[in-house]
RODO-2510 file (C-alpha; in nm, 4 decimals, decimal comma):
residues 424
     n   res          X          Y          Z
     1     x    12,6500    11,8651     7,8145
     2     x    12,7675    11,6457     8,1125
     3     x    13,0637    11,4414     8,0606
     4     x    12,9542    11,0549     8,0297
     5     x    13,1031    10,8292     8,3351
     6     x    13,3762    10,6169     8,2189
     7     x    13,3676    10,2571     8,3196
     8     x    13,6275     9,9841     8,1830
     9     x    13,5452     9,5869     8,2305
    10     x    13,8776     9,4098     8,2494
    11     x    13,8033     9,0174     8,2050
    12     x    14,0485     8,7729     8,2494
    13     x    14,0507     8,3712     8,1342
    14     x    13,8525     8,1783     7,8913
    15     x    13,6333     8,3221     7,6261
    16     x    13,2998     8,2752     7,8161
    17     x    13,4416     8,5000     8,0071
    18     x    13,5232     8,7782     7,7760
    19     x    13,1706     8,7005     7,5930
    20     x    13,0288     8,8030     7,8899
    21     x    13,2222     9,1082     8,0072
    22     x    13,2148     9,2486     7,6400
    23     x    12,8184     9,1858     7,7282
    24     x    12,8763     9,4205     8,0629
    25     x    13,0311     9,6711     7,8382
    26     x    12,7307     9,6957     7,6162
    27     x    12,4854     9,7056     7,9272
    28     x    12,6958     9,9942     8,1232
    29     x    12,6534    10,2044     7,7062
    30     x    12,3101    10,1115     7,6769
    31     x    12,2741    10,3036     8,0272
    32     x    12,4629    10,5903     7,9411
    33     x    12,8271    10,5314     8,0447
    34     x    13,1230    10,5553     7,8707
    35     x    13,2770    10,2144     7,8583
    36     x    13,5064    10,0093     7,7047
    37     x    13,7340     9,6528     7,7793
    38     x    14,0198     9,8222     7,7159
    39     x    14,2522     9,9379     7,9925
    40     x    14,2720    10,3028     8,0561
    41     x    14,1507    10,5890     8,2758
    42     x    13,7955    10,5383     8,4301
    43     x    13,5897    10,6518     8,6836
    44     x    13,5039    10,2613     8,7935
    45     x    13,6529     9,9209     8,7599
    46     x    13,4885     9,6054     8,6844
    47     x    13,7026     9,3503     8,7346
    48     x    13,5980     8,9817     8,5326
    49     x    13,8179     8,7384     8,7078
    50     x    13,9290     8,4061     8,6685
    51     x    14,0180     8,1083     8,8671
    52     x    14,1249     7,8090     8,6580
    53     x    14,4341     7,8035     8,8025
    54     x    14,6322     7,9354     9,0990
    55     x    14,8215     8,1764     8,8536
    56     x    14,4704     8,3028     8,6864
    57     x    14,3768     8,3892     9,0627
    58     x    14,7082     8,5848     9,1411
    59     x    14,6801     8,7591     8,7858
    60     x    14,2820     8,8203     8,9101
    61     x    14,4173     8,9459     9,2113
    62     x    14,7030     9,2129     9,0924
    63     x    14,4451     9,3168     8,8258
    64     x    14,2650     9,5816     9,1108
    65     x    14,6249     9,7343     9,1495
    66     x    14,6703     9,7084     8,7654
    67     x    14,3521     9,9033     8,6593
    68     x    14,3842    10,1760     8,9318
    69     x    14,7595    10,2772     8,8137
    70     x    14,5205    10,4716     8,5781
    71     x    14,3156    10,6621     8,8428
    72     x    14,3828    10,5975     9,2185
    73     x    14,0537    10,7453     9,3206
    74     x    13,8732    10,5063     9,1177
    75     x    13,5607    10,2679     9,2477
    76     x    13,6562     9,8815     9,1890
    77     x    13,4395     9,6521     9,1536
    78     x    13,4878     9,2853     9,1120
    79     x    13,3071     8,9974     8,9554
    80     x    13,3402     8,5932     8,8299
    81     x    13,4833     8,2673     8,9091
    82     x    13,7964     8,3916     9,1413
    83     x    13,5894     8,5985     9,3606
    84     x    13,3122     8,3162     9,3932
    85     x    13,5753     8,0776     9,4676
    86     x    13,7272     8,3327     9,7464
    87     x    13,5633     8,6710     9,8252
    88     x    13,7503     8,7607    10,1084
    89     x    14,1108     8,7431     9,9089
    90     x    13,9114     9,0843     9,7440
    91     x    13,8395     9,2270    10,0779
    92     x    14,1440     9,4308    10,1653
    93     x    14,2212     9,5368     9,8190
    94     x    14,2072     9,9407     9,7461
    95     x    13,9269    10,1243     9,6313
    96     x    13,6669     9,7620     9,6731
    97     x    13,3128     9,8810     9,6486
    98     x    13,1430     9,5200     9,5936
    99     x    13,2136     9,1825     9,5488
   100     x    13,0044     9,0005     9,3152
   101     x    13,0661     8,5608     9,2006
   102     x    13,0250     8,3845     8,8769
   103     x    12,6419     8,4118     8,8827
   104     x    12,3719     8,6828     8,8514
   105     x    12,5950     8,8657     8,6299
   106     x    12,2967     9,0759     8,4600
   107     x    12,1970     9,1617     8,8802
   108     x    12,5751     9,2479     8,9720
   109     x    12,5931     9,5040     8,6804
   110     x    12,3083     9,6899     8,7553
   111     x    12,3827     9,7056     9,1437
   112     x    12,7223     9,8158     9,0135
   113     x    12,6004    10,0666     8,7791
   114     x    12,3659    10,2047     9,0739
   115     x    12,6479    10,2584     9,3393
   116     x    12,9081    10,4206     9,0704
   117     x    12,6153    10,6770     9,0508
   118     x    12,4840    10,6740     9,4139
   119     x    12,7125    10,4907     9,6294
   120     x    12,4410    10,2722     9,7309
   121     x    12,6812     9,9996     9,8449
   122     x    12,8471     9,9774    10,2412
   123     x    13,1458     9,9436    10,0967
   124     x    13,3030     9,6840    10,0622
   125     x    13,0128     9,4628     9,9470
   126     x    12,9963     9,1038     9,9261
   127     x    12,7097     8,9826     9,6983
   128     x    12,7571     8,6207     9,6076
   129     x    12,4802     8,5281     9,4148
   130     x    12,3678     8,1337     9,3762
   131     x    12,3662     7,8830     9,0947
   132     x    12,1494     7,8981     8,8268
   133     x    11,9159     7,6038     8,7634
   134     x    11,8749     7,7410     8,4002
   135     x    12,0902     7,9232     8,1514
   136     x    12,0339     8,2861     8,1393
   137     x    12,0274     8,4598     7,8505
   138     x    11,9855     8,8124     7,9114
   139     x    12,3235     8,8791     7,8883
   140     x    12,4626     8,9547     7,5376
   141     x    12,7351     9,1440     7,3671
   142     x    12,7302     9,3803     7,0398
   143     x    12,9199     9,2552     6,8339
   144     x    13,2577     9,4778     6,6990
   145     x    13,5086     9,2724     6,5585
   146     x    13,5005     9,0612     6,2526
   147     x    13,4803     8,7244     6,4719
   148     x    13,1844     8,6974     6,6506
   149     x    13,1371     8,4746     6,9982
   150     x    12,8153     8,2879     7,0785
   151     x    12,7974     8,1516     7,3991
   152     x    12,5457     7,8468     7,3904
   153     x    12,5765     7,6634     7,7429
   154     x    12,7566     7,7794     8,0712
   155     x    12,8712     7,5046     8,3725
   156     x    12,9941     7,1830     8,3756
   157     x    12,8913     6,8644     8,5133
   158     x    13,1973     6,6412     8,4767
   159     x    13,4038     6,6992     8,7965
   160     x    13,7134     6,6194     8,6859
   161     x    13,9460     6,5445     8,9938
   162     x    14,2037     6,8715     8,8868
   163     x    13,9199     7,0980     8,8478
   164     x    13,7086     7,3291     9,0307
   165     x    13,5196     7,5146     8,7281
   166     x    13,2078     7,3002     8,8559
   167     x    13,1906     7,4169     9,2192
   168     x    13,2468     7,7863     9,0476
   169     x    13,0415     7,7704     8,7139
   170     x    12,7371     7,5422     8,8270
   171     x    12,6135     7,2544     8,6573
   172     x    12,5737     7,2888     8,2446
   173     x    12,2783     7,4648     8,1406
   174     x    12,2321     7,5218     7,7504
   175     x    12,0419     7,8180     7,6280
   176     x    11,8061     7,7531     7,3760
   177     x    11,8245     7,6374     7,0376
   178     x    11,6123     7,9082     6,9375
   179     x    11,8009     8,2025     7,1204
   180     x    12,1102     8,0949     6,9718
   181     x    12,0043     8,0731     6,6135
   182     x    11,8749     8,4456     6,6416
   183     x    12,1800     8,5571     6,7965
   184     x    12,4015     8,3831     6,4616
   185     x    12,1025     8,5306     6,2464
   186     x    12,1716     8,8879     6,4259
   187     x    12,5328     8,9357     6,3530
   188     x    12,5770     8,7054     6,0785
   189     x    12,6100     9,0296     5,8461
   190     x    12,8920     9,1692     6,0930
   191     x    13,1295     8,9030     6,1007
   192     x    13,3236     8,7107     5,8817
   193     x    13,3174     8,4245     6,1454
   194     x    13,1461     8,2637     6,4506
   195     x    13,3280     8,0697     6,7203
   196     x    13,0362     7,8498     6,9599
   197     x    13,1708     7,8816     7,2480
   198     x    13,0779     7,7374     7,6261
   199     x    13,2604     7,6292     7,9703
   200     x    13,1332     7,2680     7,8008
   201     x    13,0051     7,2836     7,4546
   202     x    12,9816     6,9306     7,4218
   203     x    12,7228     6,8939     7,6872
   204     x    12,5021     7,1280     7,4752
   205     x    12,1520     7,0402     7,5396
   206     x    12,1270     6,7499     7,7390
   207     x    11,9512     6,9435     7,9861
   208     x    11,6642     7,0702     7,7151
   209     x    11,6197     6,7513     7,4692
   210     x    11,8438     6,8261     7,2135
   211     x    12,1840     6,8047     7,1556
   212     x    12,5123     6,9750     6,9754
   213     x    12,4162     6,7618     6,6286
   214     x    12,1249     6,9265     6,5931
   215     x    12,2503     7,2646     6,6789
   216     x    12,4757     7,2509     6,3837
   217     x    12,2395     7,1501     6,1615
   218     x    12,0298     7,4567     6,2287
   219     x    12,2870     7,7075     6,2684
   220     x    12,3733     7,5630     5,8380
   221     x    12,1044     7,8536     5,7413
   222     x    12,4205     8,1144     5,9050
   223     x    12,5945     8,1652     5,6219
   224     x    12,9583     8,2500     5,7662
   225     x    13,2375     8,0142     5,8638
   226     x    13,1675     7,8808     6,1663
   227     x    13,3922     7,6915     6,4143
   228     x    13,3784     7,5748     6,8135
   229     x    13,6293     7,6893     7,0737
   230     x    13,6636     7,3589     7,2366
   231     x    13,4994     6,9752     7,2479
   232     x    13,5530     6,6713     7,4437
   233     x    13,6313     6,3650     7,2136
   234     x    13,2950     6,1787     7,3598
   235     x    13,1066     6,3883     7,0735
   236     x    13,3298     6,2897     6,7599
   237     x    13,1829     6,0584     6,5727
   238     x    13,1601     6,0076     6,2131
   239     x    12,7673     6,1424     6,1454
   240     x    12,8297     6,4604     6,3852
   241     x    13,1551     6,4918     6,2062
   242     x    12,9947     6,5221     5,8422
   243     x    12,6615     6,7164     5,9821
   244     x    13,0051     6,9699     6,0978
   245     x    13,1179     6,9892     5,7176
   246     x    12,7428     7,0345     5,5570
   247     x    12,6867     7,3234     5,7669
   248     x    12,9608     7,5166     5,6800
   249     x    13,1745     7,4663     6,0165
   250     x    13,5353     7,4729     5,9923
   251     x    13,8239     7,1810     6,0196
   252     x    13,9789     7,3198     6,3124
   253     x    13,9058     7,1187     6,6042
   254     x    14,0546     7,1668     7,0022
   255     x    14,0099     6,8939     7,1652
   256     x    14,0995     6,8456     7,5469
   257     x    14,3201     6,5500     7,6023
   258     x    14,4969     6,6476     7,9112
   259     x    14,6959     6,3546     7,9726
   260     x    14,7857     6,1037     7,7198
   261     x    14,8213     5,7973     7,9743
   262     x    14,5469     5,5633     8,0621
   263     x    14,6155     5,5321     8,4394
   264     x    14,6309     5,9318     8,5072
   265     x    14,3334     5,9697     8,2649
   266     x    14,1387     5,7502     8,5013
   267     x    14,2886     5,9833     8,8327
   268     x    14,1599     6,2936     8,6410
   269     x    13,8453     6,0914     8,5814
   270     x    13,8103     6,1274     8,2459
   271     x    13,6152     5,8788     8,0594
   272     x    13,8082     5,7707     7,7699
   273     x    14,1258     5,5846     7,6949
   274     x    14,4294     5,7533     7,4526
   275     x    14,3335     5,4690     7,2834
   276     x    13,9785     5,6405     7,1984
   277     x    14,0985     5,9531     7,2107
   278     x    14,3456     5,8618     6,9409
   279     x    14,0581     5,6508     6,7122
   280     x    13,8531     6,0287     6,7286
   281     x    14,1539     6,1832     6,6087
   282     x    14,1577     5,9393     6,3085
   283     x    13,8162     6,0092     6,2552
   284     x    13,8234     6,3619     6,2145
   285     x    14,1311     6,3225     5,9374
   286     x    13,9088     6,1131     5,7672
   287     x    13,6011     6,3467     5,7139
   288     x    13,8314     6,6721     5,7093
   289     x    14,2058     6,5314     5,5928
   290     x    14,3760     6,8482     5,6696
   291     x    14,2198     6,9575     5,9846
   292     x    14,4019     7,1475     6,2324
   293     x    14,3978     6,9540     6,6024
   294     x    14,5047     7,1070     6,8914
   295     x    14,4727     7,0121     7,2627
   296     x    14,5618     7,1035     7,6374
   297     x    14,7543     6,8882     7,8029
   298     x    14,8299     6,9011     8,2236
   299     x    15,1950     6,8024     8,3037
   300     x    15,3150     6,6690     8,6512
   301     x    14,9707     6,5415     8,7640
   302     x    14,9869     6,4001     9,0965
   303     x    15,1440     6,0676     9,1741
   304     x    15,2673     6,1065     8,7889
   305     x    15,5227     5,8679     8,6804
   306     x    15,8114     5,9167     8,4161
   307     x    15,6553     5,6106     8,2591
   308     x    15,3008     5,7721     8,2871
   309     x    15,4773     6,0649     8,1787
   310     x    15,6253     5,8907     7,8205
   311     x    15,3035     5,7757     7,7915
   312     x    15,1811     6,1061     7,7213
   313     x    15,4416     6,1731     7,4863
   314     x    15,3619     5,8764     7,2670
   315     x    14,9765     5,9740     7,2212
   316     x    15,0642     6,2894     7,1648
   317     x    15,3540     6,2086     6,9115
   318     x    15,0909     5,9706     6,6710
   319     x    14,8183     6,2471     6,7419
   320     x    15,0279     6,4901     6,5757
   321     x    14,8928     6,8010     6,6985
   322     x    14,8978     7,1393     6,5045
   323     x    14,9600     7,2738     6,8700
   324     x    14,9779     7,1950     7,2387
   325     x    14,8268     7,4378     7,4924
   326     x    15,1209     7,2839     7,7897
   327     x    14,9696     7,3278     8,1248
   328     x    15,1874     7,2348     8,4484
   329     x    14,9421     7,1037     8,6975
   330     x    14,8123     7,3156     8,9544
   331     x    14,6287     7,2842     9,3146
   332     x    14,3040     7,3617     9,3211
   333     x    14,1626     7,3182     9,6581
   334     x    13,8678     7,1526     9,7074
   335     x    13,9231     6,9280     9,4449
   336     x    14,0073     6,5439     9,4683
   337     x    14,3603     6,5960     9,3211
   338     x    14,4325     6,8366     9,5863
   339     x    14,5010     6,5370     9,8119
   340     x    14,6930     6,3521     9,5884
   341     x    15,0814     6,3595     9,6416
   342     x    15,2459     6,6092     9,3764
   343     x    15,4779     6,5760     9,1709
   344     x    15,8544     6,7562     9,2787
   345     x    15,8530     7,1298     9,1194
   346     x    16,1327     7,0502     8,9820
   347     x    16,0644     6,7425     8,8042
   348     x    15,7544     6,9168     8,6708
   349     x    15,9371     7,1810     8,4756
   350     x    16,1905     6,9610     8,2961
   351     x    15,8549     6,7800     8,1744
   352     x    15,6879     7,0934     8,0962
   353     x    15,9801     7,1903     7,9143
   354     x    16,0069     6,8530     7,7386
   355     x    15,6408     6,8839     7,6323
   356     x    15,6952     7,2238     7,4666
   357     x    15,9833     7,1090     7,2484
   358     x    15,7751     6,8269     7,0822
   359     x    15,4796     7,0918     7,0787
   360     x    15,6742     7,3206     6,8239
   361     x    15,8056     7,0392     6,6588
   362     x    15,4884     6,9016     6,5721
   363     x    15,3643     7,2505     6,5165
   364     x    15,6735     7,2814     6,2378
   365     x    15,5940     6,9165     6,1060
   366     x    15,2004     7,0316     5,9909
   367     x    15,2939     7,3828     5,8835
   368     x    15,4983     7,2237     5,6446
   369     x    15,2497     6,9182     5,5333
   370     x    15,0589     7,2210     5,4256
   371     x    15,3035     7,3884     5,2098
   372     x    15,1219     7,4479     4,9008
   373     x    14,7826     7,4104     4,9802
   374     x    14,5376     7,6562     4,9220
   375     x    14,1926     7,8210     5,1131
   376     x    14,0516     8,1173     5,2232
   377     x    14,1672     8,3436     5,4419
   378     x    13,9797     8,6140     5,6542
   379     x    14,2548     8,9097     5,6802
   380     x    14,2100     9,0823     6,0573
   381     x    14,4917     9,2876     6,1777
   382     x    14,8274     9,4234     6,0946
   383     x    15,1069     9,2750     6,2147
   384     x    15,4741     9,4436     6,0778
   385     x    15,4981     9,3950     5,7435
   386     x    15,2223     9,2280     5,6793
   387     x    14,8637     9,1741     5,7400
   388     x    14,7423     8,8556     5,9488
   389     x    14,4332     8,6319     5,8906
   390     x    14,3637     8,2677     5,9857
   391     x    14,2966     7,9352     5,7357
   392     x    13,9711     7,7702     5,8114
   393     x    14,2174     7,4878     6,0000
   394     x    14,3826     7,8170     6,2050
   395     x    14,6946     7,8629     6,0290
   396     x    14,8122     8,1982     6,0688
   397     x    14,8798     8,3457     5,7414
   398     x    15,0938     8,6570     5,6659
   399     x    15,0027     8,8830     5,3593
   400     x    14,9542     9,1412     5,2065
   401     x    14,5896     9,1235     5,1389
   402     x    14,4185     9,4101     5,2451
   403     x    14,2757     9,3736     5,6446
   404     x    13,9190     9,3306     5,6348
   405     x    13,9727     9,0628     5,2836
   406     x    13,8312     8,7050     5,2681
   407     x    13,9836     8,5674     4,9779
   408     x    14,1758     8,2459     4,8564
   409     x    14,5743     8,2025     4,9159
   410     x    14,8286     7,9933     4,8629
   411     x    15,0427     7,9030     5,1479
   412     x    15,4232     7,8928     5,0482
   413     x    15,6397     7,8787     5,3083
   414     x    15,6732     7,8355     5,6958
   415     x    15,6944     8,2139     5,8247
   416     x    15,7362     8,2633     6,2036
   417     x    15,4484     8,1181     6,3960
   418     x    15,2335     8,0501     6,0968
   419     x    15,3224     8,0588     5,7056
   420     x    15,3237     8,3346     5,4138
   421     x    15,0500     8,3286     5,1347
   422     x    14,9780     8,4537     4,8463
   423     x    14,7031     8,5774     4,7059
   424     x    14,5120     8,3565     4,4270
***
């Protein structure tokens, strides 16, 4: 019998992105190879980058020399936002057999899946696909872990002036409500949990009629615990909020602040105040009192004053996050911010830094407020002497219930970067 062709998708950056490269995986088995998104020897490299920020596209870039450390002689291959933003930083890499963007993913693997067979391509080849006007859906992972990824909407239309997702990603289109709910209907009865995920969730279907309140009132009939990667505060309110609970959707919310100042808010053109930002934070503690809230926040934005600056650390001190995702700003060209005079390096880190010591002590503060509480926890990996498993409000939990257990705990003391439980 032949040996199989090994192929390994490496995807870097946000979860869309690993949605759909564990998707590429299942398309390159389903047609015979031998593939995985794990690093290791393989005959070809498919290469999922990311371009979010001028470190993703460095890490994007050293990835090519990463993967072929396993096999020199191997064909490379590489796809997403990084190499739409810039195809010709791919063009003097080793072993490049073809270029592909963020679009026509379902297109680039098959072309890819051709030339690893045929060496079709005249190497190295640039095929830069453009935007969708529509989501497409084709593309689709198996799932294999306990928590499960649904992808429900890809682009974004808000420009923000620090970001260049947009020009990458396309506007937001939102798959249908109907393709989603079979997807949570499909692997309901492999997973413990689903996370909706999207490059903007909250925009869900404007584009079709509908909107994210009614998708969680139809994915209620999904009986597994159910939570969103990310929202913008604009869709908090107190109706969407208790439609969340009835449906079985979890009190963990991450919700993107990014500055906590009113004046650098409006630079990033964001459209809300801290002020609102702060009265949706109130809200949620209201209809789920011991939610888990955390944000991202971008330090040193340009023109960025120590005032603006201690602005930032006052929302964020009566927002009291469970955790801070700290982000020091960084150029994207083509964006408005690009042109806006930066902050000194410098002066940026000893913010950064300052930001990161009220993030763990905030992070400390609600650990403890939840000393004695009790929920269930799904059990996923081993981790030392313990087993690890998350709260519905993402608490890390270390026990020794069995991996693979959903069952009720009580949390009893602050343990590392989450707390110990015990089983009830």
């Amino acid at each position: 019998m032949e040996d199989k062709l090994k192929a390994v998708v490496f995807s870097l950056g946000c979860k869309v992105n690993q949605y759909e490269g564990r998707a590429m995986v299942e398309k390159l088995i389903e047609n015979g190879f031998d593939a995985t998104d794990k690093p290791g020897y393989a005959d070809a490299y498919i290469i999922n980058t990311c371009s979010v920020t001028a470190e993703a596209d460095k890490k994007s870039r050293q990835a090519v020399a990463r993967m072929l450390k396993f096999n020199p002689n191997a064909k490379v291959y590489v796809c997403g936002c990084s190499s739409q933003n810039s195809a010709a930083n791919y063009l003097n890499k080793p072993n490049i057999r073809g270029i592909f963007g963020s679009f026509g993913k379902i297109q680039a693997i098959s072309s890819i899946m051709s030339d690893i067979i045929h060496d079709d391509f005249n190497a190295p080849e640039i095929k830069i696909y453009g935007a969708e006007k529509t989501y497409e859906d084709d593309l689709t992972p198996e799932i294999t872990k306990s928590r499960a990824y649904i992808k429900i909407q890809d682009g974004c239309n808000n420009f923000c002036s620090y970001c260049i997702i947009p020009y990458l990603r396309g506007r937001s289109r939102s798959r249908s409500l109907e393709s989603v709910v079979s997807e949570a209907k499909d692997i309901f009865p492999k997973t413990r949990e689903i996370v909706v995920t999207g490059i903007n969730v909250s925009a869900y279907g404007l584009d079709i009629g509908t909107d994210l309140s009614h998708l969680v009132d139809v994915l209620a009939v999904v009986p597994v615990r159910k939570r969103f990667g990310s929202l913008e505060c604009n869709v908090i309110t107190e109706d969407f909020l208790i439609r969340m609970k009835d449906a079985g959707f979890c009190d963990f919310f991450h919700l993107s602040m990014q500055s906590g100042c009113d004046s650098v808010l409006q630079r990033m053109n964001r459209h809300y105040t801290s002020a609102e930002f702060l009265s949706k934070v109130e809200l949620i503690r209201k209809v789920f009192p011991d939610a888990g809230i955390s944000t991202d926040i971008i330090v040193a934005f340009p023109q960025e004053t120590e005032e603006e600056f201690l602005k930032t650390l006052d929302t964020v001190e009566k927002a009291a996050f469970m955790d801070i995702h700290v982000f020091p700003y960084s150029v994207r060209p083509g964006t408005k911010a690009a042109s806006m005079p930066q902050v000194a390096p410098s002066e940026a880190k000893r913010r950064t830094d300052a930001l990161i010591e009220v993030k763990h002590r905030l992070n400390k503060k609600f650990l403890l407020s939840q000393t004695g509480k009790t929920g269930k926890v799904f059990v996923e990996d081993a981790e030392g002497d313990y087993n690890v498993g998350y709260t519905s409000n993402y608490i890390k939990v270390y026990t020794k219930a069995p991996v693979g257990s959903f069952c009720d705990h009580k949390l009893t003391e602050v343990f590392q970067n989450g707390m110990k439980g015990e089983i009830i």
